[in-house]
C-alpha positions in Angstrom: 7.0 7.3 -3.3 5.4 7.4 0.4 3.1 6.2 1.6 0.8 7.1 4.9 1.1 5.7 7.8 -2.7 5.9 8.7 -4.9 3.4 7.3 -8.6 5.0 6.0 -12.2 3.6 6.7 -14.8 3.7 4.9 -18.0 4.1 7.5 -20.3 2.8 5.3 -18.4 -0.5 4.0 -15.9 -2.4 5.3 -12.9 -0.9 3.2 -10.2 0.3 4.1 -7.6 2.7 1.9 -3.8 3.4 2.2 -2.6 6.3 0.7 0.6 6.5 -1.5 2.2 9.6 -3.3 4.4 10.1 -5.8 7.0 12.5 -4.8 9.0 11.8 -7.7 9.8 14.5 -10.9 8.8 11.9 -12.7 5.7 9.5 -13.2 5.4 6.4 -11.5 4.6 3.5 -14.2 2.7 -0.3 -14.4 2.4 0.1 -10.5 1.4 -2.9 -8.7 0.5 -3.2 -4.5 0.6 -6.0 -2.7 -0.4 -6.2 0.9 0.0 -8.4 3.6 -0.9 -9.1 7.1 1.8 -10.0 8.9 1.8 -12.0 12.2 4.1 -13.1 14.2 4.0 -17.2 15.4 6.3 -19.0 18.0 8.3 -21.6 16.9 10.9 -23.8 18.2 13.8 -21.2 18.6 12.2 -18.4 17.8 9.3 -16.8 15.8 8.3 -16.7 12.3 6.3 -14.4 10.2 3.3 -15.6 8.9 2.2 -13.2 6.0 -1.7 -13.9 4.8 -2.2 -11.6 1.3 -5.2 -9.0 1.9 -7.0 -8.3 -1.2 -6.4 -4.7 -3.1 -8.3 -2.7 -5.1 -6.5 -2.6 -9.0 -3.9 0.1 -9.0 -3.5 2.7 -11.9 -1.0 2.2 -14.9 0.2 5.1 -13.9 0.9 7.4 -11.2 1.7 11.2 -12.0 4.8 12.9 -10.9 4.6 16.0 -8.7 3.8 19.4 -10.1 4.3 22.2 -7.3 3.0 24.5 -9.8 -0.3 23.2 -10.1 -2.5 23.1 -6.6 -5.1 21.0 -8.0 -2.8 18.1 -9.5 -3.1 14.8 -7.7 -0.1 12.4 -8.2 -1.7 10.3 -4.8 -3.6 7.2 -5.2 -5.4 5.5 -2.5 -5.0 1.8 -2.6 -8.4 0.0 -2.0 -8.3 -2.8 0.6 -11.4 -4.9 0.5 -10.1 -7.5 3.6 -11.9 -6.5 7.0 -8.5 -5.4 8.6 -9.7 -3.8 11.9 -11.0 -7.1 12.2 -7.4 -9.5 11.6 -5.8 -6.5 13.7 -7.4 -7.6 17.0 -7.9 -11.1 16.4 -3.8 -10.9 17.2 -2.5 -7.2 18.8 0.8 -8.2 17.8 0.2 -8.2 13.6 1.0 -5.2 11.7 0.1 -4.5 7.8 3.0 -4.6 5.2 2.6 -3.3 2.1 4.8 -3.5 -1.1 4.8 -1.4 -4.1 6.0 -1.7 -7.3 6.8 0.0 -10.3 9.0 1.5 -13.0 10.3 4.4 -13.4 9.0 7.0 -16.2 12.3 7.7 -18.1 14.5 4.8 -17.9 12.6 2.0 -17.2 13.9 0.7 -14.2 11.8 -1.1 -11.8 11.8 -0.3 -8.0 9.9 -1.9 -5.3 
């Protein structure tokens, strides 16, 4: 999986999309996305990171693997995020978006975040 490092905006509504793509030979499988805005806060010997959930769109059961034969196959979702983040992003410079996914894999099962 990768994902973009450009976040999308929607000019009409305040959403905001990330783009991930499966670059695996196989499919991508009960995926879940969970996004945060991270900020950092001074604290007594240091900082901390405070991480405040931004809410996503559902994400797809699954994602299809890559198919270089086929020009038209999408194995990319874009991850709806309905939070206001141009917003959060200059309320503090210093925050930055982190974004988690998970999932299994097609064949054995294993899970991967």
């Amino acid at each position: 999986m990768t994902i973009s490092p450009e976040i999308a905006e929607d000019p009409v509504s305040p959403v905001f999309r990330i783009k991930v793509v499966n670059l695996s030979r196989r499919a991508a499988m009960d995926l879940r996305f969970d996004a945060h805005l991270v900020t950092p806060v001074g604290a007594k010997g240091g900082a901390i990171k405070r991480r405040t959930p931004l809410e996503c769109g559902n994400a797809p059961l699954l994602l299809p693997r890559r198919d270089r034969s086929d020009a038209d196959y999408d194995n990319a979702y874009r991850l709806r995020i309905k939070t206001d983040i141009r917003q959060l992003l200059s309320d503090n410079p210093a925050s930055f978006i982190r974004l988690q996914v998970f999932g299994r894999h097609e064949v054995s099962g294993t899970e991967r975040t």
